[in-house]
N, C-alpha and C positions, 0 to 999 in steps of 0.2 A: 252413334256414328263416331268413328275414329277421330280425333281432334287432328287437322292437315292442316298447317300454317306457312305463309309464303314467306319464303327468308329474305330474299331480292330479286331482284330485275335488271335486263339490260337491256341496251340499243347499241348498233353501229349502223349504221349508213353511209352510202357513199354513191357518187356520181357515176355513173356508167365509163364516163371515161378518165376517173382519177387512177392511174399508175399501180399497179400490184407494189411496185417498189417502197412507194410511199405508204401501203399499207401495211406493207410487211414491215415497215421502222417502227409504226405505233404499233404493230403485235409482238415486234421486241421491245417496246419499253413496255407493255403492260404486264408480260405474260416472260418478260427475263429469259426466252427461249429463242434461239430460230429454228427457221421450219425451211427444208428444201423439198423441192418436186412436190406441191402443192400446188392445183388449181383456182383457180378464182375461186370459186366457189367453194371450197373447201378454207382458202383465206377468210370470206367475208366469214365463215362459220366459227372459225377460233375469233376474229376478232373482234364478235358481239360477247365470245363466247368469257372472255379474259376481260371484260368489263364488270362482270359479275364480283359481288362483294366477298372476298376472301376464298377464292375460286381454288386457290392453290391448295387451301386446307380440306378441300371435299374427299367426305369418306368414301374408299375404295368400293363401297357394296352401294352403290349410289345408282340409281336405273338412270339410262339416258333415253329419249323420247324427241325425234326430230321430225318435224313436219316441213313439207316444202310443196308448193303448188305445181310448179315449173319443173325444176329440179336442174341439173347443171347442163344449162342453154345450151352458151358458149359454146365447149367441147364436145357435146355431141353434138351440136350444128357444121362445125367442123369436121369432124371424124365422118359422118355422113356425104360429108362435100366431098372427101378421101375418094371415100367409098366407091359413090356414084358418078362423081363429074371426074376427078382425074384419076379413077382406076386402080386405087391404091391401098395397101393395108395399110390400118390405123396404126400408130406408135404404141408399143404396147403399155407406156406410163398413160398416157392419153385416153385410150380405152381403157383403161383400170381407173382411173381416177372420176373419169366422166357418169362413174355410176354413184348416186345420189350417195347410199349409205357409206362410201368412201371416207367421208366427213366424218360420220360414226366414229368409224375406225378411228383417225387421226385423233379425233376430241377426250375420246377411250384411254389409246396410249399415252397419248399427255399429262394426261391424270391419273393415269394407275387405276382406271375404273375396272372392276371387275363382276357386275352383272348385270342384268338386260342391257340389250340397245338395239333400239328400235327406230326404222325411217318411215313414217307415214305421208303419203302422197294424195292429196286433196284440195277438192276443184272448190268448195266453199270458204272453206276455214280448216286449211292445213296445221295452225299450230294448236286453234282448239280441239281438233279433232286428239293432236297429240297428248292436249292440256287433258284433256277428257280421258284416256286411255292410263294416263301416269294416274289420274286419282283413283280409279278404276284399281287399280295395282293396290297403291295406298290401304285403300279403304280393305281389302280383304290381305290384309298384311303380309304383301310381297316386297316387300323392302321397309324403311323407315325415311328414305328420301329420295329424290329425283332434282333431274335436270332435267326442262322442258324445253324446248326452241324451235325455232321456223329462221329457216335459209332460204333468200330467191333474189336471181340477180334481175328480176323486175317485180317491184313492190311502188304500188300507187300510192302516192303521199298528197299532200298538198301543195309540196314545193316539186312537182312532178316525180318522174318514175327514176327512183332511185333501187340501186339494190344492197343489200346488206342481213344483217342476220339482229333476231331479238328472242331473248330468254328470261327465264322465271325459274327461281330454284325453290322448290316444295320441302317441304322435310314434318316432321312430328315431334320435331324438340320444339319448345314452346320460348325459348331462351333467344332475341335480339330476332325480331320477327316485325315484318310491316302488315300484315293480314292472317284471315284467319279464316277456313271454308266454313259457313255455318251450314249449308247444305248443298245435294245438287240432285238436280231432278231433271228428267226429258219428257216430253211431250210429242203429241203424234198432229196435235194441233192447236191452236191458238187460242181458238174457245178454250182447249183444257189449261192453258198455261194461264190464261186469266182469272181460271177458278182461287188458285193463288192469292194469296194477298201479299198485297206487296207496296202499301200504304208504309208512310214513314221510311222507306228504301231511297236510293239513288242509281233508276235506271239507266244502265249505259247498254246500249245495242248494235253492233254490227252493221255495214250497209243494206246486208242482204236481206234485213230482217224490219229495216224501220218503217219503211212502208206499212207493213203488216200490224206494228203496234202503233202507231201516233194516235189512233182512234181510240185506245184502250188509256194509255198511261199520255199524263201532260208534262212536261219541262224536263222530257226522257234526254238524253245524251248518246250519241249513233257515235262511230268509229269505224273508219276505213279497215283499220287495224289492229289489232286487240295489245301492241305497244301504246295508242293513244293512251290507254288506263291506265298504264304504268306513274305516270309523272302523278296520276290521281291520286294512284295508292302512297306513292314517296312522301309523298305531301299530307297527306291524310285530311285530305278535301271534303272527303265524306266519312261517317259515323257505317253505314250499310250503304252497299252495295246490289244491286240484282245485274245480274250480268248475263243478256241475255245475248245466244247466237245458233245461226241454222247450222247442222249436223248434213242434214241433208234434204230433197224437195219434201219427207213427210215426219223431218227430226228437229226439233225445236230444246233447245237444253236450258237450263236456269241457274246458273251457280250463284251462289249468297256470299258474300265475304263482309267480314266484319272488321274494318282494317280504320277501327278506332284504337287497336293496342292495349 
């Protein structure tokens, strides 16, 4: 297997109803840019996305990989109200923007990215399905690195429903790295994922999925959100990892990360 190592991670969050204004100051002091005629949602996207460590210096042949469950509410709950209740054509920046991979785009030009970019839209686990699809890439060497992320202006937390955007930058240089994929495997069913061994690991599982293992593994760790792991990995809380989550009602995956260093 190709050796794929996580370089970092980010988060932003924010309240449903904090001010684009105020967002857009902290995406000019992080990211030394402004940005006009940018949607919400396309904002929360740069300003998880300029949290990322040394984001500025990402090489131009870098695949980008964006998941989102929702996709941009807002503006298309709007532009529809246009539509149907007062009879009206949509503004043509409004209708351009309200389409999810929009974000792409903008994320793209900022960076000077110049191959794939991909918006994947997903009712389980939108950003692993993304996460899934960039290693996919990796492993049959279609690039040497990636941008992974998930945008959605409603994301269930603990401190309720916030929306914002969370990323993971993949790459195969093995040089100033928080993890490391030791493997990844999918299953069709639970029985077969347990055939595995995965004694001496550190299971962390998905909501969708805990149910299904508590009987199998003990003192497992579940996650609304697959930024929960993040702070695990910065930290390096665990030696191994099993990072278990549903793909889909008959897709079960396993990634391994070794994010001892």
């Amino acid at each position: 297997m190709r050796n794929i190592y996580i370089q970092s991670t980010s988060l932003f969050l924010s309240d449903n109803n904090t001010p684009q204004s105020d967002m857009k100051e902290e995406l000019k002091s992080t990211s030394g840019q402004s940005f006009r005629r940018i949607n919400r949602y396309i904002l929360l996207g740069l300003a998880g996305l300029f949290r990322l460590a040394n984001i500025s210096k990402t090489n131009k042949l870098t695949s980008l990989y964006v998941g989102t469950k929702k996709g941009c509410v807002q503006d298309t709950t709007e532009i529809l109200h246009q539509m149907y209740k007062e009879k009206l054509l949509p503004m043509p920046f409004a209708f351009i923007a309200a389409s999810a991979n929009m974000a792409n785009y903008h994320i793209a030009n900022t960076l000077g990215l110049q191959s794939g970019s991909y918006t994947i839209s997903h009712e389980y686990s939108p950003f692993e399905m993304a996460f899934k699809m960039s290693l996919s890439d990796l492993l049959e060497f279609k690039g040497d690195s990636s941008i992974v992320g998930c945008i959605d202006e409603e994301i269930s937390t603990d401190d309720g429903v916030k929306n914002g955007s969370y990323w993971i930058k993949l790459t195969t240089d093995s040089q100033a790295t928080i993890g490391k994929i030791i493997s990844y495997q999918e299953f069709s069913t639970f029985d077969e994922l347990f055939k595995t061994d995965l004694s001496d690991m550190s299971v962390i599982v998905n909501d969708s999925t805990k149910e299904s293992i508590e009987s199998f593994v003990n003192g497992y760790t579940n996650y609304k959100n697959i930024f929960d792991i993040f702070e695990t990995l910065e930290k390096q809380e665990y030696k191994t990892i099993a990072l278990i989550f549903r793909l889909s009602r008959s897709k079960i995956s396993l990634c391994v990360i070794d994010s001892s260093r």
